[in-house]
N, C-alpha and C positions, 0 to 999 in steps of 0.2 A: 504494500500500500504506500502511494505518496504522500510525503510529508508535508503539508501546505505553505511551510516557509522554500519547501525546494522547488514552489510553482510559480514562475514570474505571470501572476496575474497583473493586468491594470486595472487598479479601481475604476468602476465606473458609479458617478456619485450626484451629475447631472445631466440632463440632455446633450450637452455640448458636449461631453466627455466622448461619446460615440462620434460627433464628429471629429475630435481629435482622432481616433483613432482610425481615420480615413482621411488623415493626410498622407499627401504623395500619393494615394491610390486613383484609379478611376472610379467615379463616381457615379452615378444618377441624380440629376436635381429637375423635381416635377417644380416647373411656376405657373405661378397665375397670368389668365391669359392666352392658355391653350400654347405654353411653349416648354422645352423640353430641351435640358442641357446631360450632353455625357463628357466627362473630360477628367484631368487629372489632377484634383482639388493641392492644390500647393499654400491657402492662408486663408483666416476667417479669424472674426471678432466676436466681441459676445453680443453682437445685433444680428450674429449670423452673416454678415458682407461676407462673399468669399472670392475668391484669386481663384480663376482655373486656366491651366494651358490644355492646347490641344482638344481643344471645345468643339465636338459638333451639336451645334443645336437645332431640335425639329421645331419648325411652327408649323398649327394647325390651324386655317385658314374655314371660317364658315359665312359664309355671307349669304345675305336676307333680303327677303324683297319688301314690297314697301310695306307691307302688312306686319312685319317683323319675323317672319316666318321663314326659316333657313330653307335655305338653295343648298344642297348637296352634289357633285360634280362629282362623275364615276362609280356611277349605282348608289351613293347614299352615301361613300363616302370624304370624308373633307379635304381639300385640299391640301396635299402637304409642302414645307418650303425648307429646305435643309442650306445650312450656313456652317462651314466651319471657320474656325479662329486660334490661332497659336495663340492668345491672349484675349481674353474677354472683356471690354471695355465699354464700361457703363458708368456713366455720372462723371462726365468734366473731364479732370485728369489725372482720374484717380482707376486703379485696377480693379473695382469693385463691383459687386452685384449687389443692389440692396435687399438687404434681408428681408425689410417686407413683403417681399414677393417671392419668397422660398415658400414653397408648399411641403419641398419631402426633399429629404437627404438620402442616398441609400447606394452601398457599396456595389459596384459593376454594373449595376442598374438592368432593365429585363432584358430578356437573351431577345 
């Protein structure tokens, strides 16, 4: 049986603690907005801003007629818009994303 001092656990003790522990990885970041970042999470704050290189992000595109009623294009569904970026760059001139609009964090994010 192991010993628990012989186990390099990381505490985890807040929500951020998880995302520390997905620096340097690729990532998953669902935002608000219908957009969709995969990339390699390299810094974040405790507003949650975060640094990603090597960013492709999906936007999902639904547009409506006058009635407000979405228009689907290719049997129902949305149009997609794919952007990559060695660096993410949002808000001025700074390397950030604002954390308001993080919806979900999540390591490798879906296959």
């Amino acid at each position: 049986m192991t010993d628990v001092d012989d186990v390099n656990i990381t505490p985890v003790s807040e929500p951020l603690d998880l995302v520390r522990l997905c620096l340097d990885e690729v990532v998953f970041v669902k935002l608000r907005g219908d957009r969709e970042l995969k990339g390699r999470l390299h810094a974040y704050d405790s507003h949650c801003n975060l640094v990603m290189g090597d960013v492709e992000e999906t936007i999902y595109v639904v547009e409506e007629d006058e009635e407000g009623q979405d228009i689907h294009t290719n049997d129902g569904i949305p149009q997609t818009i794919h952007k990559k970026s060695e660096m993410l760059f949002v808000r001025a001139d700074s390397f950030l994303l604002t954390g308001d609009s993080v919806v979900l964090i999540s390591p490798r994010g879906p296959k």
